[in-house]
C-alpha positions as CSV (number, residue, x, y, z in Angstrom):
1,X,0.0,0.0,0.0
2,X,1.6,3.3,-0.8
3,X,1.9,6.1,1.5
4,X,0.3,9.3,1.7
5,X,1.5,12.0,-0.5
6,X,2.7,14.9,1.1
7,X,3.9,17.0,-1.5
8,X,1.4,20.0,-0.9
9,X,1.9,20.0,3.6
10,X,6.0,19.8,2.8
11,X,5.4,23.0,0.7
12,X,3.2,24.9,3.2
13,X,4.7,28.2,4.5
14,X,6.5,27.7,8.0
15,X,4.1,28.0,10.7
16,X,5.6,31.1,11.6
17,X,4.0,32.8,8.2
18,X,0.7,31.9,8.6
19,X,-2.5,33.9,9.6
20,X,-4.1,33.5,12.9
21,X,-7.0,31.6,12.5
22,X,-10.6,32.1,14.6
23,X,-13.3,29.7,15.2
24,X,-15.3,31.7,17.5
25,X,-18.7,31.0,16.2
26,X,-20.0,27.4,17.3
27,X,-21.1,26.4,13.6
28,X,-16.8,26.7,13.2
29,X,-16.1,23.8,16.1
30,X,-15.3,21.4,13.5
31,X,-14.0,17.4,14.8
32,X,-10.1,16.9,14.0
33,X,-11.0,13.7,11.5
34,X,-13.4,15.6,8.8
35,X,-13.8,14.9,4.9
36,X,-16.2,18.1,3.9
37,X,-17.6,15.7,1.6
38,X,-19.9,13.9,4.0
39,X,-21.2,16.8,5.3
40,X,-22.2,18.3,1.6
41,X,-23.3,15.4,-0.2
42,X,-24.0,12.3,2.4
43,X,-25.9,14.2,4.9
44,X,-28.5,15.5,3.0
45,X,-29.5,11.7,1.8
46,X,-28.8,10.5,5.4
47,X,-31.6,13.0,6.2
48,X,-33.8,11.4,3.7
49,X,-33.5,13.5,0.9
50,X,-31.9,11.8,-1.7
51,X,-34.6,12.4,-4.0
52,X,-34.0,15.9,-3.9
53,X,-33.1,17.8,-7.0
54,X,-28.8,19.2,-6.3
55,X,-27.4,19.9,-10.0
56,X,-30.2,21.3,-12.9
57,X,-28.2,21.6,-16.5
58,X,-30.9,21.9,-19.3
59,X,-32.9,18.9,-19.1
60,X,-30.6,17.0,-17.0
61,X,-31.3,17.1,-13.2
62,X,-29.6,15.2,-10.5
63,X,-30.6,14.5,-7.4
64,X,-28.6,14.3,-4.3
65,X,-28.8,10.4,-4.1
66,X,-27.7,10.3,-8.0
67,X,-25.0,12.9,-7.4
68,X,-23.7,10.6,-4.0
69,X,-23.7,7.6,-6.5
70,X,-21.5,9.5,-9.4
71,X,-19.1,10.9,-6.9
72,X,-19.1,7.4,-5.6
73,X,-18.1,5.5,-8.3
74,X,-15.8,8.1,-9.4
75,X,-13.8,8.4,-6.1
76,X,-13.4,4.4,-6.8
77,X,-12.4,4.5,-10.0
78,X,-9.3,7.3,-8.6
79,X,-8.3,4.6,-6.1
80,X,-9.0,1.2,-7.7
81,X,-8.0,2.2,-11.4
82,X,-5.5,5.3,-11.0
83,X,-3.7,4.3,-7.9
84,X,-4.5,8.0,-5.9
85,X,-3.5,8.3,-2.6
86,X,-4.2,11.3,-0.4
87,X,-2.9,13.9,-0.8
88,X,-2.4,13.3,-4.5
89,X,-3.2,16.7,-7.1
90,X,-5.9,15.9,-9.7
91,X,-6.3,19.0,-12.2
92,X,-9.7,19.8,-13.3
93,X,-10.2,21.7,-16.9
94,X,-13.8,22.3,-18.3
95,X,-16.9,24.8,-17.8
96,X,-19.5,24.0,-15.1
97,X,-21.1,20.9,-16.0
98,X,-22.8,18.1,-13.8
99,X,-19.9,15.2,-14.5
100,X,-17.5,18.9,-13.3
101,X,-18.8,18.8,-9.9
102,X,-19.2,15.2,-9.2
103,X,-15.6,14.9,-10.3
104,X,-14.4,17.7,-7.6
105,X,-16.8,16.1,-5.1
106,X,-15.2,12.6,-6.1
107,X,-11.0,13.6,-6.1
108,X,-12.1,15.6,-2.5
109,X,-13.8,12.7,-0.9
110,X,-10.8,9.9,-2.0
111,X,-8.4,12.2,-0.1
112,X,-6.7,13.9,-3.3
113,X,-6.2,17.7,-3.7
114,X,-8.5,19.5,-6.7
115,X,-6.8,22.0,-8.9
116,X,-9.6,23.4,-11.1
117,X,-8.6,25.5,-13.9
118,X,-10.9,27.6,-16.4
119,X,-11.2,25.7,-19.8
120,X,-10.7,29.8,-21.1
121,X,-7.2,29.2,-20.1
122,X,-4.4,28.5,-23.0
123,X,-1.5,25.9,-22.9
124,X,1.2,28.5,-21.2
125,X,-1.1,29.4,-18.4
126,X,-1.9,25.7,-17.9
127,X,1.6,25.1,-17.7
128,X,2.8,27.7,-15.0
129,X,-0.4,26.1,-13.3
130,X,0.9,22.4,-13.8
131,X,4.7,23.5,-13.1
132,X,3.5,24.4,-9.6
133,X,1.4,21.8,-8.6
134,X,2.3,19.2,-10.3
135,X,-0.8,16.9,-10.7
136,X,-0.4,13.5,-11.4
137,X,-3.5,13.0,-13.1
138,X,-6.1,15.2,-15.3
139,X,-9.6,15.0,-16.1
140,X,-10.8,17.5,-19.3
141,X,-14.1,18.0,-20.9
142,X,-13.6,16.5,-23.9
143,X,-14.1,20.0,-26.3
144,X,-11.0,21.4,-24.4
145,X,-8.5,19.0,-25.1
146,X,-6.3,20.4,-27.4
147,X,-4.4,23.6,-24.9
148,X,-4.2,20.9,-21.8
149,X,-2.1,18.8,-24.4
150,X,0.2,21.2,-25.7
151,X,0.9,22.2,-21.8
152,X,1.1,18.7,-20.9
153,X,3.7,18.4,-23.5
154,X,5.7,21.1,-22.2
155,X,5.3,20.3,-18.8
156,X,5.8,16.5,-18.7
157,X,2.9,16.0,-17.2
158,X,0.3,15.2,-15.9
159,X,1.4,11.1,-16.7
160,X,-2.9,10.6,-17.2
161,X,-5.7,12.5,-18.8
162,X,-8.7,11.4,-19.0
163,X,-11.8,13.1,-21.1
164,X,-15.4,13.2,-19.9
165,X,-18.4,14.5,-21.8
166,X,-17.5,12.4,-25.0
167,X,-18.8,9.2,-22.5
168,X,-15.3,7.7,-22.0
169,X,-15.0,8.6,-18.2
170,X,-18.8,7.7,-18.4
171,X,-18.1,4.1,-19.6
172,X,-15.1,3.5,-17.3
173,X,-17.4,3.9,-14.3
174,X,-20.6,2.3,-15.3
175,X,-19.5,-1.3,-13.5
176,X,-18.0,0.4,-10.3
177,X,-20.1,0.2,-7.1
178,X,-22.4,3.4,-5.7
179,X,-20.8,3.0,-2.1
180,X,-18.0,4.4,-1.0
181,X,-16.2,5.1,2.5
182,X,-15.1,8.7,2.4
183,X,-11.2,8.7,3.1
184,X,-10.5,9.6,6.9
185,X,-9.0,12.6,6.4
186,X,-8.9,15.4,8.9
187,X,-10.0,18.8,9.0
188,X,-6.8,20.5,8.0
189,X,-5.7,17.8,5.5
190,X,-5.4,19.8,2.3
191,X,-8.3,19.7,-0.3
192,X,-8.0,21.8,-3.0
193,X,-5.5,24.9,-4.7
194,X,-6.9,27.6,-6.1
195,X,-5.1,29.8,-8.2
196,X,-5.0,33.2,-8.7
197,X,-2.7,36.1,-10.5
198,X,0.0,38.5,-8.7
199,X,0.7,41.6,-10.3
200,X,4.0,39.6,-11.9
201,X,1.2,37.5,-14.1
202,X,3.2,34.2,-12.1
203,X,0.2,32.4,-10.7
204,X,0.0,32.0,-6.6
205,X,-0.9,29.1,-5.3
206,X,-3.4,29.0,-2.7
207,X,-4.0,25.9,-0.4
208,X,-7.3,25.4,1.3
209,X,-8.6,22.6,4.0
210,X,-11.7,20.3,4.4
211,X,-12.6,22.6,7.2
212,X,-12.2,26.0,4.8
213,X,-14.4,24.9,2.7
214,X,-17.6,24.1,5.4
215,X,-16.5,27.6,7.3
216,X,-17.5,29.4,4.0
217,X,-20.7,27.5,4.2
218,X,-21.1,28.0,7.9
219,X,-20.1,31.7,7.5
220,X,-20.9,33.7,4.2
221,X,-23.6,31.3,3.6
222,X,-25.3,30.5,6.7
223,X,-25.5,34.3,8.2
224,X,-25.6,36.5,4.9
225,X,-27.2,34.4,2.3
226,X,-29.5,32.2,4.6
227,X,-30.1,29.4,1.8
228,X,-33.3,26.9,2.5
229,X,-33.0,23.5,0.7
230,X,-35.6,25.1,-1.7
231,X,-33.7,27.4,-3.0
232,X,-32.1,27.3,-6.2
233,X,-28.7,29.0,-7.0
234,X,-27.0,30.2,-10.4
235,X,-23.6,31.5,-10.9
236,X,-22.0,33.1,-14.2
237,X,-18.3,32.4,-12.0
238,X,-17.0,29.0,-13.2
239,X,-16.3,26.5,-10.4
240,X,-12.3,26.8,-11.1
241,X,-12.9,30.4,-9.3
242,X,-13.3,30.2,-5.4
243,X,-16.5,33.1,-5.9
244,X,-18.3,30.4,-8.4
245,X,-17.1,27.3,-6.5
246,X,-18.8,28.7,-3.2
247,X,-22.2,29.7,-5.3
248,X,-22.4,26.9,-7.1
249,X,-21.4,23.5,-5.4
250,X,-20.4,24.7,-1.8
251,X,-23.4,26.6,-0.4
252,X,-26.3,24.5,-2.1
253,X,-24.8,21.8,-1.2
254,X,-24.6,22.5,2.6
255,X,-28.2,23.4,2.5
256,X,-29.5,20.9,0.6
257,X,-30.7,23.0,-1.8
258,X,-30.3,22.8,-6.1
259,X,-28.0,24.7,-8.4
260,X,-28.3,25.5,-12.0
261,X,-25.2,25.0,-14.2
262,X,-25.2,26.9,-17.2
263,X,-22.2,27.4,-20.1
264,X,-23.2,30.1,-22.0
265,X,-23.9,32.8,-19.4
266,X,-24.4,35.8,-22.2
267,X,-27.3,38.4,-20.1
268,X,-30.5,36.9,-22.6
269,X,-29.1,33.5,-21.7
270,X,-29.0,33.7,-18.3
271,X,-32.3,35.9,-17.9
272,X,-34.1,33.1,-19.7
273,X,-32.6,30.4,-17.3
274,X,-33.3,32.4,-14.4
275,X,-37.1,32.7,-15.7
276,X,-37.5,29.0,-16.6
277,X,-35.5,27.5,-13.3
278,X,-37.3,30.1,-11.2
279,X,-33.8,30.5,-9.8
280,X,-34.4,32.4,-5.9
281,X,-30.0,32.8,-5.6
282,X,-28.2,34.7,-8.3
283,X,-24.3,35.7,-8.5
284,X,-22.6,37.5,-10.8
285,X,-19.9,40.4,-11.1
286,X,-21.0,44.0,-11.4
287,X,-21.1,43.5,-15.3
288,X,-23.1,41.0,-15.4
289,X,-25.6,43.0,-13.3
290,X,-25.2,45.8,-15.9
291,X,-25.7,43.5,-18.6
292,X,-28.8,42.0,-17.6
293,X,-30.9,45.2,-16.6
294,X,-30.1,46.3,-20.6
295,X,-32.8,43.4,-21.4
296,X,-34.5,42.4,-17.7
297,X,-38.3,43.5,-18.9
298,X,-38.1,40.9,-21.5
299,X,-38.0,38.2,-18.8
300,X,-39.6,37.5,-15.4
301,X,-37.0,37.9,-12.5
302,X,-39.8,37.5,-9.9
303,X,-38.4,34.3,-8.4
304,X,-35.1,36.1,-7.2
305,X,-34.9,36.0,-3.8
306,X,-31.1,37.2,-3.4
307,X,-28.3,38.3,-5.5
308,X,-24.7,38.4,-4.9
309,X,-22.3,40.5,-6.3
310,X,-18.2,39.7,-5.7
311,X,-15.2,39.7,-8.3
312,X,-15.2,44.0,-7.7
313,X,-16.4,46.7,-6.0
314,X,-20.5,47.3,-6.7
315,X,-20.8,50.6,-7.9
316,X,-23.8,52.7,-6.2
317,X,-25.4,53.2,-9.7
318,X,-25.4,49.7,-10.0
319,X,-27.0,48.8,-7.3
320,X,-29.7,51.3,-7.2
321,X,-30.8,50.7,-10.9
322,X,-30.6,46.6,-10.4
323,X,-33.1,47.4,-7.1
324,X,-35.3,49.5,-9.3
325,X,-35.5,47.2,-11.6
326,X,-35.8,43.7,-10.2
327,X,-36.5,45.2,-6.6
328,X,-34.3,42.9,-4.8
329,X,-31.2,44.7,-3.3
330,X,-27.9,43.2,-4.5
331,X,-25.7,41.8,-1.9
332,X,-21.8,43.3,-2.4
333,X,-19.0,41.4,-1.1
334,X,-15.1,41.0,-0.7
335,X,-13.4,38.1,-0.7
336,X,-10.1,36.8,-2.3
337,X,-9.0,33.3,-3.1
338,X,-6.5,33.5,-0.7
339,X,-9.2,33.5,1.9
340,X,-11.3,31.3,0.1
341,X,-14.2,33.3,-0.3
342,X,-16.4,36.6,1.1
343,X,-15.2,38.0,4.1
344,X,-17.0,41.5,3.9
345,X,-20.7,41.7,3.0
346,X,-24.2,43.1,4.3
347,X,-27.8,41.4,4.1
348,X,-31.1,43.0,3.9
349,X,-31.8,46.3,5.8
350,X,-27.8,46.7,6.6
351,X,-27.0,47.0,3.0
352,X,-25.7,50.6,2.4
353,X,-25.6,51.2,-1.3
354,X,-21.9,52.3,-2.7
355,X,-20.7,50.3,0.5
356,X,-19.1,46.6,0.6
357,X,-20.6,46.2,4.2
358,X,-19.1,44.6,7.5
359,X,-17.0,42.0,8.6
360,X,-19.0,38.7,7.6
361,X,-19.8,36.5,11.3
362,X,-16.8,34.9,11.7
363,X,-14.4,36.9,10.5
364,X,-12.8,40.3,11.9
365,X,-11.5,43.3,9.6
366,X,-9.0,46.3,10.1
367,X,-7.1,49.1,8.3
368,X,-3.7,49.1,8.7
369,X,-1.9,52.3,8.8
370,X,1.8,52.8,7.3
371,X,3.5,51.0,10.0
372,X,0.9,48.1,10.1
373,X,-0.9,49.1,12.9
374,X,-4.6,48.8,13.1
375,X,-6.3,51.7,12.9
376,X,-8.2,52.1,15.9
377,X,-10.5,55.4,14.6
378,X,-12.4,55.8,10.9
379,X,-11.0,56.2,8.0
380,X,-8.4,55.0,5.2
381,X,-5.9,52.1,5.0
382,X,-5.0,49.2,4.4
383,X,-7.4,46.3,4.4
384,X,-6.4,43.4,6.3
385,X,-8.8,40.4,7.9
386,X,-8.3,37.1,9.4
387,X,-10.5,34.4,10.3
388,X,-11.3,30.4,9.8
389,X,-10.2,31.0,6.8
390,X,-6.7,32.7,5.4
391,X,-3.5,32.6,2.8
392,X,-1.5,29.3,2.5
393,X,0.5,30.0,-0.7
394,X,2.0,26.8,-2.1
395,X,5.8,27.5,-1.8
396,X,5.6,31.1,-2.6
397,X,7.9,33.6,-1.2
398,X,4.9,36.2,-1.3
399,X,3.4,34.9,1.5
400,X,5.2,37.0,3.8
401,X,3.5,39.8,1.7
402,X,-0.1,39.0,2.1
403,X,0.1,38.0,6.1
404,X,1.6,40.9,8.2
405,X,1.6,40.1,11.7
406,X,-1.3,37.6,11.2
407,X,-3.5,39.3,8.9
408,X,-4.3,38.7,5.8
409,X,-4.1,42.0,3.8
410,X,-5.6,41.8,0.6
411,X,-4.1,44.5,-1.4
412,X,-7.3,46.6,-1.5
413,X,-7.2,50.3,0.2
414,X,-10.5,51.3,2.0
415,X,-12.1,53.5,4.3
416,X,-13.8,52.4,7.9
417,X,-16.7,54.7,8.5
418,X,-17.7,55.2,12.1
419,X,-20.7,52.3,11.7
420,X,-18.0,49.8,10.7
421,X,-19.0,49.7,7.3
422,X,-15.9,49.1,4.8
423,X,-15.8,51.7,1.5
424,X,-13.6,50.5,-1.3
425,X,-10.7,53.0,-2.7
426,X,-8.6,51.3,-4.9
427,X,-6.0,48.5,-5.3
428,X,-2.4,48.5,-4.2
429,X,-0.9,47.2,-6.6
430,X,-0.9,46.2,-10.4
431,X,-4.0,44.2,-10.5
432,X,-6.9,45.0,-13.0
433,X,-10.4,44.5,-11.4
434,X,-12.3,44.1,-14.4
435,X,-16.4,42.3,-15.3
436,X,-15.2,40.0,-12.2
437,X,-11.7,39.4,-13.7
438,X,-8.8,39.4,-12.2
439,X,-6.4,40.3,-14.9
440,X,-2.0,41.2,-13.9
441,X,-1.2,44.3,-16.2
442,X,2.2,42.7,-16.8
443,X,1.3,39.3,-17.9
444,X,-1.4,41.2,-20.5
445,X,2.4,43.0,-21.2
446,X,4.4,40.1,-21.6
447,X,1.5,39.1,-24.3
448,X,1.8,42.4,-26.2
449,X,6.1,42.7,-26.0
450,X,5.6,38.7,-28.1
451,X,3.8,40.8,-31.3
452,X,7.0,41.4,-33.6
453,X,5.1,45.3,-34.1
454,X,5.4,46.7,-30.5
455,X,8.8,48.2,-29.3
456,X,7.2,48.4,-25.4
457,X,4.3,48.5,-23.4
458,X,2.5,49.4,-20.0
459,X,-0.8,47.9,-19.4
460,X,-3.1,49.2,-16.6
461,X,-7.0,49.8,-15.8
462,X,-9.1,53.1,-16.4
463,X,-12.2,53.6,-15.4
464,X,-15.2,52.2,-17.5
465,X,-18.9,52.6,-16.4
466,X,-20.0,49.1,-17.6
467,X,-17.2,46.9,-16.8
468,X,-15.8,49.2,-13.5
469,X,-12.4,49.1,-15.1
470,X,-10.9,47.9,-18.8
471,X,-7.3,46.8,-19.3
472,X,-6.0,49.4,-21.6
473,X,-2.4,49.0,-23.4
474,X,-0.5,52.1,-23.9
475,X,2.2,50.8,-27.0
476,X,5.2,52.2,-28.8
477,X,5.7,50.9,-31.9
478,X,8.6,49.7,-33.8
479,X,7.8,51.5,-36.8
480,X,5.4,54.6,-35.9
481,X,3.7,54.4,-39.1
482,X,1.8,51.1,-38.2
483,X,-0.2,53.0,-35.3
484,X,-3.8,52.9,-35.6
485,X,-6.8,51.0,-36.0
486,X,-5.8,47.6,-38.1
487,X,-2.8,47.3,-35.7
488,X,-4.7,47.9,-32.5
489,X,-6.9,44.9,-33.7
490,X,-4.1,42.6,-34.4
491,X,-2.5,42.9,-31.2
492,X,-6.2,42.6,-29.5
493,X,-6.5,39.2,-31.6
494,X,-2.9,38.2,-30.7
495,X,-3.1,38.8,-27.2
496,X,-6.3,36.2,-27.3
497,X,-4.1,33.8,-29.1
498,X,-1.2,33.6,-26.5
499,X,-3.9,34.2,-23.3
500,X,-6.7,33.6,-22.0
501,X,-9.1,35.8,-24.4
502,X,-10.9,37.6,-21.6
503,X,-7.6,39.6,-20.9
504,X,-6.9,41.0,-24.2
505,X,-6.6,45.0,-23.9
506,X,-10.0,46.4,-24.9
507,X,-8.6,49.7,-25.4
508,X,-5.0,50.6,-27.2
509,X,-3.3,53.4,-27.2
510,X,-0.3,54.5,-29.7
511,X,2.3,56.7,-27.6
512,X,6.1,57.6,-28.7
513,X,7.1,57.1,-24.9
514,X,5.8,55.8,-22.1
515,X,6.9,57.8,-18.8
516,X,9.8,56.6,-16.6
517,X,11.7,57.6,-13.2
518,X,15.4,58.7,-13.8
519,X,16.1,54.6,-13.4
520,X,14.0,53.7,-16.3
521,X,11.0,52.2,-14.5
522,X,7.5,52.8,-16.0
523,X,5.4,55.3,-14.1
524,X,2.3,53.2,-14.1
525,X,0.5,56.1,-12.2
526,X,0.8,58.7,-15.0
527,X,-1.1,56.5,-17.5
528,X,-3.8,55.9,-14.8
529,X,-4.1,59.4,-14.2
């Protein structure tokens, strides 16, 4: 019998660089042996409702008992067939799907370590991704096979892919048995990585436990978002984002309710599936709120109960014309993948429109001044929070960046009024905020410096009224005849060809010099100003 892998605790930061953790709250008293799977998908059938409806994707519906019995048979065929042992990575690449969740449930509950990843994502972000965590084994919707190959080529790994959709994963299961005993893993046994961008465009790695992922549920969920098990949630975020895997698999699941999986999540598209599900829990970005209220009187959004908003800050215009319209007051809220998921929101009457709220139950939030002291009076800082949750980067020397003296500080600057409520500024760093995305100016440069036309480049984010922010490239060209429209669309086109397409620079602009300090850095400021 082989051992344990322990690749992901041996690269943990010293004990010395993590957060301080709190489990104040009872809900957070969680037993040292724990797999979160039991408590999302074997406790609601325990109770007796197995028959009750968990994953909704067009005609297909699922219920809990059906969903146990996939994620069953899967988590066999990991041990029996592909050898995993815990602790083992198993990468994840396709859009939300039914076969999508079961699989995360499945690699959870036999003890190995997700790493989801967006099927938007090309063959050299999947690499970085693969380089870092080196999974063993990969599971790929069938139609996005051809990017996890050429990254697989380049990065020697992972040694087994296998596709789903196409029914090959489907067939390989069919004969394997619907039981299966949860590994014994305990509660901070990691569970899954989630990845996310620094300012560098090098992806940090982010390591969360079986416990993180109920104290979302038993934090965000339970005391903001209140879910009954007949509710029904939908999510635009795909499940490889911590925001999407929380609204979509995590909080349904802990209370029992359904969730609605949808791939093409353009704003008549998901109007007409909130109309038809009669979905009561929606989530999107700011965008997509903007998006939808262009069309909403075509479609009845009568069901809608609650609606989330994370991914940016919610502008107050936003809000208010959303609550006009639909007459259900968005919920706002802060989170980070490093922390797993929201940390700052407000329900109900506390909502305060143009604010992201209070510390969620269960966590605590400060400014930090410029010496890193919490600022015991209103006004602006640093934001910083800690909690049951907080950032484990996966052998990354920027760990020591994101916790300072046990808090997590996020990289956002806001301002404390005198009610506690939290009032975003801006970001610290190099980060683009934009429709939800996370985009790192440089990588988007590093994109733009590969077009044989552009001599250098700064990329940063202006202000936009429908998307909060849009990466916009400022380029000097090689040869200054080229500048204008046809070349502005071929870098936009390369950029998608060599990235992810959702980061390409939506606006280009042709400069004969971009501004530097006397040591020949770019003044990043200037353009944003």
């Amino acid at each position: 019998m082989r051992h344990a892998d322990n690749f992901v605790k041996d690269n943990l930061p010293p004990a010395g660089q993590w957060p301080d953790l709190i489990f104040e709250l009872p809900s957070l008293q969680y037993p040292d042996r724990l797999n979160c799977t039991v408590e999302l998908l074997d406790r609601p059938v325990r109770e007796g409702h197995g028959d009750r409806v968990a994953i909704i994707q067009g005609d297909t519906r699922w219920t809990y008992g059906e969903l146990q019995r996939v994620v069953n048979r899967l988590a066999w065929f990991l041990v029996q067939d592909l050898d995993l042992v815990p602790g083992n990575r198993v990468l994840l690449r396709g859009p939300n799907t039914p076969m999508l969740a079961a699989l995360w449930l499945a690699v959870v509950r036999a003890g190995g370590v997700v790493v989801a990843t967006m099927s938007m994502l090309r063959a050299g972000e999947l690499h970085k991704i693969i380089a870092r965590a080196e999974p063993g084994i990969a599971f790929c919707d069938h139609r996005f096979r051809a990017e996890l190959e050429q990254a697989r080529a380049k990065s020697g790994g992972p040694a087994t892919v296998l596709l789903f959709g196409n029914g090959e994963l489907e067939r390989l299961i069919e004969s394997k048995p619907g039981e299966f005993e949860p590994a014994p893993t305990r509660a901070d046994d990691p569970c899954l990585i989630g990845f996310t961008s620094g300012t560098t465009g090098n992806p940090k790695a982010t390591v969360h436990f079986h416990r993180d992922v109920l104290a979302v549920g038993d934090t965000m969920s339970a005391h903001i978002l209140q879910p009954l098990p007949e509710d029904i949630f939908l999510s635009t975020a795909p499940l490889a984002f911590t925001f999407g895997l929380g609204m979509e698999l995590i909080f349904p699941l802990r209370a029992g309710a359904a969730t609605v999986f949808l791939e093409d999540v353009s704003p008549a598209s998901v109007a007409s599936e909130i109309e038809r599900c009669r979905v009561t829990y929606f989530s999107t970005a700011p965008a997509g709120f903007r998006a939808l209220l262009a069309g909403a009187g075509s479609f009845d959004l009568t069901s809608l109960r609650n609606c989330v908003s994370a991914g940016e800050t919610l502008p107050a215009a936003t809000s208010d014309a959303w609550f006009d319209t639909a007459g259900v007051r968005i919920i706002d809220g802060l989170g980070s993948t490093e922390m797993l998921h929201i940390f700052i929101s407000a329900r109900g009457e506390d909502i305060i429109s143009g604010a992201t709220g209070r510390a969620v139950p269960g966590y605590r939030a400060c400014l930090l001044d410029d010496d890193n002291r919490p600022m015991r009076v209103p006004g602006i800082g640093r934001l910083a929070a800690k909690g049951p949750t907080g950032c484990r980067y996966l052998a990354d020397s920027r760990q020591a960046d994101y916790v300072v003296d046990g808090w997590n500080v996020t990289g956002d600057v806001y301002e404390r009024d005198a009610h506690g409520y939290f009032w975003f500024k801006s970001r610290t760093d190099d980060m683009i905020l934009t429709s939800g995305y996370n985009i790192a100016g440089p990588e988007v440069e590093a994109a733009l410096l590969q077009h044989p036309s552009v001599q250098e480049c700064a990329v940063v984010g202006t202000p936009d009224p429908d998307r909060g922010h849009v990466v916009t490239a400022y380029v000097v060209c090689r040869d200054r005849t080229n500048a204008g429209p046809a070349l502005a669309k071929s870098l936009q086109d390369f950029v998608k060809q060599t990235i992810a397409p959702y980061k390409y620079p939506r606006k280009i602009e042709f400069v004969s010099a971009l501004p530097k300090t006397a040591t020949g850095k770019i003044q990043r400021y200037r353009l944003r100003d």
